[in-house]
TIMARLUM-458731 format. One record per atom (N, C-alpha, C): residue number from 1; atom name; x, y negated, z. Coordinates in steps of 0.001 Angstrom, whole numbers, plus 500000, padded with zeros to 6 digits. Layout:
REM residues N
vexba nr=NUM atom=CA c1=X c2=Y c3=Z
...
This chain:
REM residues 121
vexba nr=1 atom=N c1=415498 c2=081435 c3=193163
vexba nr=1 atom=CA c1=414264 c2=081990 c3=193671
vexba nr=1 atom=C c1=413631 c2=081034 c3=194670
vexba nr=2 atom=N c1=412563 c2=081261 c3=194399
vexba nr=2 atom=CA c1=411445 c2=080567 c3=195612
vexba nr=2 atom=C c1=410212 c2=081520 c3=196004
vexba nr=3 atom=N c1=409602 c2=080965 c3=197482
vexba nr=3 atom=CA c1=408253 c2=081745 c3=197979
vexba nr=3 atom=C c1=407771 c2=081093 c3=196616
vexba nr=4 atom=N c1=406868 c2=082139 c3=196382
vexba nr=4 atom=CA c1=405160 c2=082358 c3=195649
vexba nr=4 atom=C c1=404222 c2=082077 c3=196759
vexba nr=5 atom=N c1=404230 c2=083190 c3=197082
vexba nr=5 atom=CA c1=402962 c2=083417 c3=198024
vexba nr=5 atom=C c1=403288 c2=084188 c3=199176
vexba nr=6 atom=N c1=402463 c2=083540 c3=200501
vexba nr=6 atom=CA c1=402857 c2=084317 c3=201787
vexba nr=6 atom=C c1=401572 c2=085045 c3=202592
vexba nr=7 atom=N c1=400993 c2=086151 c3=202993
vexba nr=7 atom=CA c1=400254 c2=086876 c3=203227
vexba nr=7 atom=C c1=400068 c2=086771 c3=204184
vexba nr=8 atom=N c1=398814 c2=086963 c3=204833
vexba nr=8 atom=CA c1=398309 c2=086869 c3=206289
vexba nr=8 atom=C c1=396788 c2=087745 c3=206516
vexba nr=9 atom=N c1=397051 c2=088756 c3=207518
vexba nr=9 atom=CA c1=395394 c2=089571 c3=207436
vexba nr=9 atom=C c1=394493 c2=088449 c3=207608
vexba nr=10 atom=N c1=393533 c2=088929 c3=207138
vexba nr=10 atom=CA c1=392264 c2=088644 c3=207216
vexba nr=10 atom=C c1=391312 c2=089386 c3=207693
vexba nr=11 atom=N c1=390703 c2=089732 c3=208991
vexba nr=11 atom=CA c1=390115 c2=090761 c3=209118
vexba nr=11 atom=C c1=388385 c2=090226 c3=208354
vexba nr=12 atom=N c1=387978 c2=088971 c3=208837
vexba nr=12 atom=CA c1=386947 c2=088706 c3=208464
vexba nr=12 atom=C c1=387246 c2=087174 c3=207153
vexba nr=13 atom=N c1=387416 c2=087576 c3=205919
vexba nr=13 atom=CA c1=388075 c2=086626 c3=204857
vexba nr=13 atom=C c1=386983 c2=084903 c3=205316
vexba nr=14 atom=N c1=385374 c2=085170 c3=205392
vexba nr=14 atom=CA c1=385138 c2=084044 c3=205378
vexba nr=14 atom=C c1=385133 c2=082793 c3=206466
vexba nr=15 atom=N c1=385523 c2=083587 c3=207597
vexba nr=15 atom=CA c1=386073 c2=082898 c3=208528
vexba nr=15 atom=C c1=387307 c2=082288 c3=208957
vexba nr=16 atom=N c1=388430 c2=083046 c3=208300
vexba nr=16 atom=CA c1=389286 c2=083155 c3=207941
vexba nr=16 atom=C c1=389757 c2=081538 c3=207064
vexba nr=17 atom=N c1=389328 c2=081683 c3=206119
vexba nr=17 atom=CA c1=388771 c2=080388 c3=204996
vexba nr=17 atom=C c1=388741 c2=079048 c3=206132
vexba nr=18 atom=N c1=387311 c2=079406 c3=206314
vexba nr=18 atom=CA c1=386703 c2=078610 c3=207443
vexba nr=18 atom=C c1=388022 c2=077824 c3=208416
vexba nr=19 atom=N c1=388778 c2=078791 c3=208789
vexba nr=19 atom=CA c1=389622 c2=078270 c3=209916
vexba nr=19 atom=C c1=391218 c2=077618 c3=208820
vexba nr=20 atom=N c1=391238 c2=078190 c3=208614
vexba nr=20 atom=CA c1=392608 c2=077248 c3=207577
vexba nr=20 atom=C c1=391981 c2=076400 c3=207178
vexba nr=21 atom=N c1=391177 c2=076398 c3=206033
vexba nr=21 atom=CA c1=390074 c2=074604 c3=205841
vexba nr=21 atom=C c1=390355 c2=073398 c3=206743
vexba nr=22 atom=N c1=389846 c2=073585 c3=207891
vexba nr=22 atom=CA c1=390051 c2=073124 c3=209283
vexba nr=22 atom=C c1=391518 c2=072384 c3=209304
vexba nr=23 atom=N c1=392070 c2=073579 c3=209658
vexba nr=23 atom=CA c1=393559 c2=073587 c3=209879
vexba nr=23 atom=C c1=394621 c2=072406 c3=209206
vexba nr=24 atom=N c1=394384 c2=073047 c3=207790
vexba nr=24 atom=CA c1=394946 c2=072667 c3=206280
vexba nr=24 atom=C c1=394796 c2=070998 c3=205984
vexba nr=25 atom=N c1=393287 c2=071365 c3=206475
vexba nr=25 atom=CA c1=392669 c2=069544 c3=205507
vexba nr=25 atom=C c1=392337 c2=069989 c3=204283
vexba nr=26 atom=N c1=392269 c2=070986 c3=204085
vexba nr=26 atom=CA c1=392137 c2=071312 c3=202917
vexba nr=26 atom=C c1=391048 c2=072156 c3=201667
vexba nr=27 atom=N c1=390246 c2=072119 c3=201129
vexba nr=27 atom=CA c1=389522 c2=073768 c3=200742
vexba nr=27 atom=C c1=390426 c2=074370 c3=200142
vexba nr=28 atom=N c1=389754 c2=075844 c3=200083
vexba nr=28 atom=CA c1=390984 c2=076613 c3=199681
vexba nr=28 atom=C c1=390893 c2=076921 c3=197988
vexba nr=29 atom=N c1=391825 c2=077076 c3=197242
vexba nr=29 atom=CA c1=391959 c2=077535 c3=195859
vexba nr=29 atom=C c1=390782 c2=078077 c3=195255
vexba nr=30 atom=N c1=390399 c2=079164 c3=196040
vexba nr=30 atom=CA c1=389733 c2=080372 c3=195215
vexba nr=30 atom=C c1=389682 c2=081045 c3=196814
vexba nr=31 atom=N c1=388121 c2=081711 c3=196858
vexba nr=31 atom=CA c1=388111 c2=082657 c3=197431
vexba nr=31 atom=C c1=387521 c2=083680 c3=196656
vexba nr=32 atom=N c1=387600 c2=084982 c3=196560
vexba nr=32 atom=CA c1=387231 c2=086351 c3=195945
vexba nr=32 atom=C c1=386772 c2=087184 c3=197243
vexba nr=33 atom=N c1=385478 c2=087051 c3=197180
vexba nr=33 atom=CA c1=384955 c2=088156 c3=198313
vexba nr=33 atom=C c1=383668 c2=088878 c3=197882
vexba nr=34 atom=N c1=383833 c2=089940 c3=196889
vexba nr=34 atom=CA c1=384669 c2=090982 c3=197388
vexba nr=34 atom=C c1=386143 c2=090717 c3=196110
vexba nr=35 atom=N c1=387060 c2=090970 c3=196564
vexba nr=35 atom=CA c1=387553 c2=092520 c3=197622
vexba nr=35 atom=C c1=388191 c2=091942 c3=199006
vexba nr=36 atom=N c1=387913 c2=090752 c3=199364
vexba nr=36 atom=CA c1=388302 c2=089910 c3=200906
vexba nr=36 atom=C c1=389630 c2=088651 c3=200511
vexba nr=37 atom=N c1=389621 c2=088098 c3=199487
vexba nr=37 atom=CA c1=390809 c2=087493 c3=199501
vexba nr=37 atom=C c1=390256 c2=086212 c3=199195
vexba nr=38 atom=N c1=391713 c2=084965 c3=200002
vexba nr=38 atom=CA c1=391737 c2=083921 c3=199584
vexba nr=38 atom=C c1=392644 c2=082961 c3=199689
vexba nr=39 atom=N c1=393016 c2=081846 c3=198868
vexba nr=39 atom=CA c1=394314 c2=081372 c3=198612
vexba nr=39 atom=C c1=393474 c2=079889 c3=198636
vexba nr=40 atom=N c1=395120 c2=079320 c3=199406
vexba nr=40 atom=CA c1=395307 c2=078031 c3=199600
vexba nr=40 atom=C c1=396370 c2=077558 c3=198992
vexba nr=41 atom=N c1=396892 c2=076463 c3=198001
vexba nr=41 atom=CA c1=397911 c2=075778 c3=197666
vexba nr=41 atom=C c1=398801 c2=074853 c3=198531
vexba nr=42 atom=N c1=399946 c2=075335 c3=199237
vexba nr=42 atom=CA c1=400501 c2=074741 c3=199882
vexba nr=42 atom=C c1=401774 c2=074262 c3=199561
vexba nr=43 atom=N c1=401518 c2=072981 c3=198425
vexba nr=43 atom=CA c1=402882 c2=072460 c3=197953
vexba nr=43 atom=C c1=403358 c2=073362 c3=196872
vexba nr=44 atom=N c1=402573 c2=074063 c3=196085
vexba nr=44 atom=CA c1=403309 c2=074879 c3=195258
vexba nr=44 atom=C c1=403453 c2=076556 c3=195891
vexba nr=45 atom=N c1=403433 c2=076585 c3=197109
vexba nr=45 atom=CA c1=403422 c2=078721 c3=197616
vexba nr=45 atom=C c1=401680 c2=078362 c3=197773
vexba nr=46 atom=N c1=401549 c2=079765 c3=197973
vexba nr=46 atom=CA c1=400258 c2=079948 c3=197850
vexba nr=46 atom=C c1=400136 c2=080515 c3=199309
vexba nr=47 atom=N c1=399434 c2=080298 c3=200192
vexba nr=47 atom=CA c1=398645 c2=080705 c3=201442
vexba nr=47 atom=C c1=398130 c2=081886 c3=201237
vexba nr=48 atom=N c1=398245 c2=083457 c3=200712
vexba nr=48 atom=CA c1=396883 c2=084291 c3=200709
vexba nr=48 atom=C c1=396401 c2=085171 c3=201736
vexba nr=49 atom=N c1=395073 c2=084483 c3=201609
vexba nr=49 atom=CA c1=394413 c2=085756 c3=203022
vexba nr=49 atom=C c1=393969 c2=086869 c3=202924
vexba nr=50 atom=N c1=393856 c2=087574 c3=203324
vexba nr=50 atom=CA c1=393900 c2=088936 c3=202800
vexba nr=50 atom=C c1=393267 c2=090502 c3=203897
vexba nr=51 atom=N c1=392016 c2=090927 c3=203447
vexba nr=51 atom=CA c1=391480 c2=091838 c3=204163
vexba nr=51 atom=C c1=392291 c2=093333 c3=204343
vexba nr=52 atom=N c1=393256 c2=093289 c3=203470
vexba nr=52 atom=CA c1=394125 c2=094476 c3=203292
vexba nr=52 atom=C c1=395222 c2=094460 c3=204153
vexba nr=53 atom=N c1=395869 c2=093118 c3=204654
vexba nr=53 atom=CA c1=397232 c2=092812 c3=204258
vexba nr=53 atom=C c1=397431 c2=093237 c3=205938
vexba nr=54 atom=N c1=398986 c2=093032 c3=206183
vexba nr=54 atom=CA c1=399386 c2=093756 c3=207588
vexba nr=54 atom=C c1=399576 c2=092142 c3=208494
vexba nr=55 atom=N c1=399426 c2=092040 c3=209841
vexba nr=55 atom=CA c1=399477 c2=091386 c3=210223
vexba nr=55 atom=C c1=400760 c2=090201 c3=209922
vexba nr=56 atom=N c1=400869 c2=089138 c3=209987
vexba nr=56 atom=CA c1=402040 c2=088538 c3=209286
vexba nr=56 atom=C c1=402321 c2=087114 c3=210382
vexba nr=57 atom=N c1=403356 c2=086472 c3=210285
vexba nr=57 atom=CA c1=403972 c2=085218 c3=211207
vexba nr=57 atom=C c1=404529 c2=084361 c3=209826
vexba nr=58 atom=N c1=403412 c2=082945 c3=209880
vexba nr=58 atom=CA c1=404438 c2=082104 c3=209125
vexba nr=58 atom=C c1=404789 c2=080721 c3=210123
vexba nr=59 atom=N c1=405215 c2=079929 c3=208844
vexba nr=59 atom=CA c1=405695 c2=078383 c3=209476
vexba nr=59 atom=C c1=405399 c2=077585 c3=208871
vexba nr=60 atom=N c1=404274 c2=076460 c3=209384
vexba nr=60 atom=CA c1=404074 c2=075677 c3=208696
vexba nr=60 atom=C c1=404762 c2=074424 c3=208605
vexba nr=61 atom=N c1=405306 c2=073341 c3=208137
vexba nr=61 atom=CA c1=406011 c2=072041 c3=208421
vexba nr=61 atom=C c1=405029 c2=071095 c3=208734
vexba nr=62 atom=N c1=404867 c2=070218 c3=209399
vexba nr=62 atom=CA c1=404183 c2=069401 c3=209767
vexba nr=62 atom=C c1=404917 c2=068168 c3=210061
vexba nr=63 atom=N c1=404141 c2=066795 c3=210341
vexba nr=63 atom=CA c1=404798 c2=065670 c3=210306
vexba nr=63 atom=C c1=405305 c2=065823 c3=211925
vexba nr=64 atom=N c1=404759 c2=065979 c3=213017
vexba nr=64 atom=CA c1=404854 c2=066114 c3=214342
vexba nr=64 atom=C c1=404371 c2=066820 c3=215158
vexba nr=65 atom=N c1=404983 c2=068081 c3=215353
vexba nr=65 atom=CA c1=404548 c2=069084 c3=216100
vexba nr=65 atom=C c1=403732 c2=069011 c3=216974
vexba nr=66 atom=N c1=403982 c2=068118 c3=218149
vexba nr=66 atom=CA c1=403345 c2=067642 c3=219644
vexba nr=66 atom=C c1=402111 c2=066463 c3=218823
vexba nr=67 atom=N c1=402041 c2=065997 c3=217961
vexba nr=67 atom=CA c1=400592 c2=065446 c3=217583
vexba nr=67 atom=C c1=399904 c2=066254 c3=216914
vexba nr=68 atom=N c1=400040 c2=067378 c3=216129
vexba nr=68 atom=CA c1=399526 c2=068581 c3=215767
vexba nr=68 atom=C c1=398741 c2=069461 c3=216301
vexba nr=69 atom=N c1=399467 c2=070354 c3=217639
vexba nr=69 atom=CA c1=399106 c2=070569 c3=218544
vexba nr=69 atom=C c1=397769 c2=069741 c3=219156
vexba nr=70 atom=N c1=397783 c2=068969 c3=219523
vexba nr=70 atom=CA c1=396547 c2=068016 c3=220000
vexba nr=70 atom=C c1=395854 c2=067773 c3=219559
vexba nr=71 atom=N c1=396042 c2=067957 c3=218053
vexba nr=71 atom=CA c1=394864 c2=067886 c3=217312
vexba nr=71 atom=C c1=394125 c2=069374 c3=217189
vexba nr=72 atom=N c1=395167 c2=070170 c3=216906
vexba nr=72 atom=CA c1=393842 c2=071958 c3=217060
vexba nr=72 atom=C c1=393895 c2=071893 c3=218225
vexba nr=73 atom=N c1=394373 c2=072139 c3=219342
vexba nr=73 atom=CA c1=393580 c2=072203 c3=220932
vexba nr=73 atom=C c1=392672 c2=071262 c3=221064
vexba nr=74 atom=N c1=392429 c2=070169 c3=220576
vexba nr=74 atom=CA c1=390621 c2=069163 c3=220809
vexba nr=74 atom=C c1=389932 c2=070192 c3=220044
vexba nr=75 atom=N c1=390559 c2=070952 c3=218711
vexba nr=75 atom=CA c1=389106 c2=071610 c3=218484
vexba nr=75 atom=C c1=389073 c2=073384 c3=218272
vexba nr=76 atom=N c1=389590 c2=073625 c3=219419
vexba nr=76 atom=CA c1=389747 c2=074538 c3=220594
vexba nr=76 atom=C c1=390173 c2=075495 c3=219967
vexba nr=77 atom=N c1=391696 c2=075615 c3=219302
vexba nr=77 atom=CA c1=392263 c2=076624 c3=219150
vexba nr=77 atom=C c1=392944 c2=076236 c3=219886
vexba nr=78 atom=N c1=393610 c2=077844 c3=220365
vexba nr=78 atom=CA c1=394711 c2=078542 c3=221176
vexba nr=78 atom=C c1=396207 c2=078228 c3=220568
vexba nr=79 atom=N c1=396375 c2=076938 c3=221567
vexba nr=79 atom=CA c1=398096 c2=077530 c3=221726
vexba nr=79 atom=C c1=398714 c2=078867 c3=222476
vexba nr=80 atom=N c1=399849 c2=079070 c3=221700
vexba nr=80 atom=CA c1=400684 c2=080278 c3=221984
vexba nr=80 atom=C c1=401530 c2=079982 c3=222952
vexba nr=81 atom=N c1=402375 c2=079083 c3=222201
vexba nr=81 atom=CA c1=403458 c2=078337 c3=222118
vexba nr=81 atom=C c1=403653 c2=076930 c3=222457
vexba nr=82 atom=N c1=403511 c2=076150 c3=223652
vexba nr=82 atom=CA c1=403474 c2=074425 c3=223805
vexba nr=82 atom=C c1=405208 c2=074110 c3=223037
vexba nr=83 atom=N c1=404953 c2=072656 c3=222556
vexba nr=83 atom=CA c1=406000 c2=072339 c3=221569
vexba nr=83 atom=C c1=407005 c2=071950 c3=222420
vexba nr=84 atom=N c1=408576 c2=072595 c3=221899
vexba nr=84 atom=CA c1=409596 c2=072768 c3=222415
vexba nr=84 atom=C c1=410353 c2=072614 c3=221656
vexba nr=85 atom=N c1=411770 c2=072001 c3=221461
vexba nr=85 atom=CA c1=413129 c2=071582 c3=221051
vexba nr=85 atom=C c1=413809 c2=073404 c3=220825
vexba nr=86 atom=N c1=413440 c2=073586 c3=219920
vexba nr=86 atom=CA c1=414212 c2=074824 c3=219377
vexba nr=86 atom=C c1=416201 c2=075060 c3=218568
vexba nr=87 atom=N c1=415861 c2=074323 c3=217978
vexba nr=87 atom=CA c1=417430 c2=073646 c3=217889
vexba nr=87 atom=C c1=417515 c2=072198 c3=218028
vexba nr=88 atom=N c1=418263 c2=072169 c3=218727
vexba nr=88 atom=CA c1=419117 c2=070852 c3=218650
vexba nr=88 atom=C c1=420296 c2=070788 c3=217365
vexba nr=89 atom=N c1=419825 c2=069586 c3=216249
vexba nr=89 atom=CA c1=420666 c2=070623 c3=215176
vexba nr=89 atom=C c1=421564 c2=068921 c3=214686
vexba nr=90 atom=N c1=422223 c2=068357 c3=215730
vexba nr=90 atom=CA c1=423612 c2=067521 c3=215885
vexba nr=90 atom=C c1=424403 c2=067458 c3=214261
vexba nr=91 atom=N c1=424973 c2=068523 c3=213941
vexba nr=91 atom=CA c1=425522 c2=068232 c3=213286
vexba nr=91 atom=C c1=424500 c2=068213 c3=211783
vexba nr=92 atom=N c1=423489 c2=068651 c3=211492
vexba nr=92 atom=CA c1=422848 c2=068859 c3=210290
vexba nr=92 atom=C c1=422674 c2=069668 c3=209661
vexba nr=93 atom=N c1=423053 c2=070805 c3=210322
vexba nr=93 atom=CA c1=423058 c2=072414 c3=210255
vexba nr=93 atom=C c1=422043 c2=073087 c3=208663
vexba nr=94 atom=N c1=420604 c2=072396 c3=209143
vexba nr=94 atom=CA c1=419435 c2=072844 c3=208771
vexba nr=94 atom=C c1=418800 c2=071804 c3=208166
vexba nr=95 atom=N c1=419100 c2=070351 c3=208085
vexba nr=95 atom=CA c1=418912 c2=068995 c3=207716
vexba nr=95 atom=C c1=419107 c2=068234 c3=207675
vexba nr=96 atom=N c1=418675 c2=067012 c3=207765
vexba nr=96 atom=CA c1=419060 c2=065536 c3=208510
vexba nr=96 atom=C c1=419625 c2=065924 c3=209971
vexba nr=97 atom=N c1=420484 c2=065146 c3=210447
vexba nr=97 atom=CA c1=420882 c2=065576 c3=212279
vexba nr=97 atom=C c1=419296 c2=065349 c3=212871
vexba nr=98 atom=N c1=419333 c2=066125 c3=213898
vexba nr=98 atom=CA c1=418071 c2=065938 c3=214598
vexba nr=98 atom=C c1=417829 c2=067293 c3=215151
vexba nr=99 atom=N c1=416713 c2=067052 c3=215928
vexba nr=99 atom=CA c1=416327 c2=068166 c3=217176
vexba nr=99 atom=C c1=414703 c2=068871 c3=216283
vexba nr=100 atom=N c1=414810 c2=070392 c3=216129
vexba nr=100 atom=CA c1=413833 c2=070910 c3=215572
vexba nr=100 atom=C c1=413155 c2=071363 c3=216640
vexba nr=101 atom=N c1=411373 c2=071223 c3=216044
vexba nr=101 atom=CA c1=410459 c2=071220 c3=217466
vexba nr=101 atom=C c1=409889 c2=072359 c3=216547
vexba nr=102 atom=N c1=409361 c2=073177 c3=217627
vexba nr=102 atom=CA c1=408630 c2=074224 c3=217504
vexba nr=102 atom=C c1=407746 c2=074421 c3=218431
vexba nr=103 atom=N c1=406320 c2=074988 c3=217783
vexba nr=103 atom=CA c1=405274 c2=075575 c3=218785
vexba nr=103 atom=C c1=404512 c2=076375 c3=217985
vexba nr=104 atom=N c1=403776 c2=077481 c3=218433
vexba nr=104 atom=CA c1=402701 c2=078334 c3=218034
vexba nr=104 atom=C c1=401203 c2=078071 c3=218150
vexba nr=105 atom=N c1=400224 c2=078319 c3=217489
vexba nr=105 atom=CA c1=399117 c2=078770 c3=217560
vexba nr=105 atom=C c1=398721 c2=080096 c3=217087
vexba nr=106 atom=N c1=397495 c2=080236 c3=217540
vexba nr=106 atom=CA c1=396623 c2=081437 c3=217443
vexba nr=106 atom=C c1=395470 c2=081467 c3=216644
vexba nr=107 atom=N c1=395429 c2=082182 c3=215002
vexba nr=107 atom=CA c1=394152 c2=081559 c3=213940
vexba nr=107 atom=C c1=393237 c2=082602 c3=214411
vexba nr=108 atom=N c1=392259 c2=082621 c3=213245
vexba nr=108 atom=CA c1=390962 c2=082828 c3=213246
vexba nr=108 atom=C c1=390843 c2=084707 c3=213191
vexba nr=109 atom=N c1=392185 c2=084792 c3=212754
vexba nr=109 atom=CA c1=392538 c2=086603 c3=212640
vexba nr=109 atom=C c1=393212 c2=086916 c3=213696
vexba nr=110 atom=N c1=394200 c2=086907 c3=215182
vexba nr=110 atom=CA c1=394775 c2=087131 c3=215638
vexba nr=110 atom=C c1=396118 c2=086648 c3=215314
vexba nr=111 atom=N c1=396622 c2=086488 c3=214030
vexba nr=111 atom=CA c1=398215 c2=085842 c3=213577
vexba nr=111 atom=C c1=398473 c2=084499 c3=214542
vexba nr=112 atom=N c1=399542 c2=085154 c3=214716
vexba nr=112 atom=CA c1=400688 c2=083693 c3=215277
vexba nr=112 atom=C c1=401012 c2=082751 c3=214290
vexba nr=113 atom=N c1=401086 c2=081443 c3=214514
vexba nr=113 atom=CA c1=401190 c2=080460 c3=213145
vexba nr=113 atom=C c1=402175 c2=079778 c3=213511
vexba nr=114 atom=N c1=403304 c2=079770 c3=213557
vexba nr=114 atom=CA c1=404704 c2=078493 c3=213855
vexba nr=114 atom=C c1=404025 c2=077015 c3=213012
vexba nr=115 atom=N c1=404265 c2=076139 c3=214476
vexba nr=115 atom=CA c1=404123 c2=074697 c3=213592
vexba nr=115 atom=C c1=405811 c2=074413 c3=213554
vexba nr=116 atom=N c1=406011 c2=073425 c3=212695
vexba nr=116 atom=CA c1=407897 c2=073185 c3=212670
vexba nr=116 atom=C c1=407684 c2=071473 c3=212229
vexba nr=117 atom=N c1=408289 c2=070414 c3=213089
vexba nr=117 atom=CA c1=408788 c2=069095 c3=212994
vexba nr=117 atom=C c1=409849 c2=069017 c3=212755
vexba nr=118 atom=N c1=410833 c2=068395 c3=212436
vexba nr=118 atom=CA c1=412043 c2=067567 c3=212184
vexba nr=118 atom=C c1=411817 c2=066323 c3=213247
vexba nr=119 atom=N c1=412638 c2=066143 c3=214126
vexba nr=119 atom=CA c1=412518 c2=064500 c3=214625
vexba nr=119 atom=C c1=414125 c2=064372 c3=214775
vexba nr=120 atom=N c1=414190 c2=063266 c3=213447
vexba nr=120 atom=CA c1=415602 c2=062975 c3=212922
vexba nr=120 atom=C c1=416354 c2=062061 c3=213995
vexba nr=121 atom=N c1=417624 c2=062393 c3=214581
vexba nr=121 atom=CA c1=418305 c2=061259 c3=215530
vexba nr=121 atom=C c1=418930 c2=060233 c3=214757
């Protein structure tokens, strides 16, 4: 088994869009409005946003958390979360040995968004 697809409200879908675009680098798949939905291809799972859906927390992987970060705070989204050493993962627990960085933001709906680095020792 693998994710398909991971859900996230949408209270307002085209802004919504708007702000992952941004985010992503990306346009998104398909938007359908009406009935409020829209999907992004991320590596194969699908991103969907969703006017129905219940509030949701994902994780995105990124190349470097702390250069990430700096890039949505110049264009003034809300950190949650400043980037922090979440495991220290020595033996390889979860990967390559190395220290996993974590930080949050705040999108265009209220959802919390985990960014996640690897910085391999």
């Amino acid at each position: 088994m693998k994710f398909r697809q991971i859900g996230l409200k949408a209270t307002d879908i085209d802004r919504a869009a708007a702000f992952y675009t941004d985010v992503l680098g990306m346009q998104p798949t398909a938007i359908f409005n009406p009935p409020g939905f829209a999907f992004f291809n991320l590596e194969g799972v699908r991103l969907f946003l969703d006017v129905n859906a219940p509030a949701g927390l994902v994780y995105l992987e990124v190349d470097d958390v702390r250069t990430k970060v700096e890039e949505l705070r110049a264009k003034g989204i809300e950190i949650s979360s400043e980037p922090h050493v979440v495991f220290p993962d020595e033996g390889g627990l979860f990967d390559a040995p190395g220290n996993e960085w974590l930080a949050f933001f705040v999108d265009s709906e209220g959802n919390n968004v985990g960014l996640m680095s690897r910085e391999v020792l």
